[in-house]
C-alpha positions as CSV (number, residue, x, y, z in Angstrom):
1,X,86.7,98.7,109.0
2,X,87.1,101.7,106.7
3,X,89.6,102.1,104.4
4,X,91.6,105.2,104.2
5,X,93.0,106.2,100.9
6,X,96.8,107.5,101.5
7,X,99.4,109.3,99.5
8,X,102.0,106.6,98.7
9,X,103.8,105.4,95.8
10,X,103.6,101.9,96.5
11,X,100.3,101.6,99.2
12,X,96.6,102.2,98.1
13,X,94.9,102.2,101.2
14,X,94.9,100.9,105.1
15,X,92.0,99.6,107.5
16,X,92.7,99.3,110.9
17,X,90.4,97.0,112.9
18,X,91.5,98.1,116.9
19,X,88.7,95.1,118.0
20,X,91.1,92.1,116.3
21,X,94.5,94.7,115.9
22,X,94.2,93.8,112.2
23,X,95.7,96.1,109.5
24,X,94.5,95.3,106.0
25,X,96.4,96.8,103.3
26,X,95.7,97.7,99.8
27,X,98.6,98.2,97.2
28,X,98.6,99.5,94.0
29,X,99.3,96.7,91.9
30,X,95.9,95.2,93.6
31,X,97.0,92.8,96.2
32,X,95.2,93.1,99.5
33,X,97.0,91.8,102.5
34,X,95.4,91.2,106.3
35,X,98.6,91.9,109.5
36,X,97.5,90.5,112.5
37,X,98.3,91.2,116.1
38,X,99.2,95.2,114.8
39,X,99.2,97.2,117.7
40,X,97.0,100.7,117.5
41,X,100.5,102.2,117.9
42,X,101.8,101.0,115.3
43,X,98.8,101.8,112.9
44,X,99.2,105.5,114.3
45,X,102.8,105.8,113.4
46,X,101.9,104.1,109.8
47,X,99.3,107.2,109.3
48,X,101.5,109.9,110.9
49,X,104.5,109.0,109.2
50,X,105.5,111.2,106.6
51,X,106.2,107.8,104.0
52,X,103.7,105.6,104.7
53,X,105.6,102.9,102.4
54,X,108.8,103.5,104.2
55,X,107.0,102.8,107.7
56,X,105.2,99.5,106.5
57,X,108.4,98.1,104.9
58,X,111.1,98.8,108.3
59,X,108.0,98.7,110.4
60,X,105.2,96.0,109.5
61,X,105.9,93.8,106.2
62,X,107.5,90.7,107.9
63,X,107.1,91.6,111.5
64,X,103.3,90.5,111.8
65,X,101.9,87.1,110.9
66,X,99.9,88.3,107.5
67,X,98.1,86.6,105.0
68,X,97.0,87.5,101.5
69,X,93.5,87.9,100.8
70,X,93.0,89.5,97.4
């Protein structure tokens, strides 16, 4: 998984994993959290949307099993 730096007040960076549907996200303040069972739609709509942090907080935060890894 790569991680793709985005424009976003509150969200560093994403990785997408399509194998395991696993989105790992980075956040500013340093915290690195794994989603699991993150459909690829769902990643695309994180990346097209024009506030990422907006679309992970309705979208993904508390609607995916997650766990913190960093």
């Amino acid at each position: 998984m790569e991680r793709k730096y985005i424009q976003s007040s509150n969200l560093l960076g994403v990785r997408y994993q399509p194998y395991t549907n696993t989105l790992e996200v980075e956040f500013h303040n340093g915290h690195v959290y794994q989603y699991f069972e993150v459909p690829p739609q769902a990643y695309t709509a994180l990346m097209d949307s024009p506030s990422h942090g907006r679309f992970f907080n309705h979208f993904i935060r508390d609607r995916f099993r997650f766990r913190q890894i960093r």
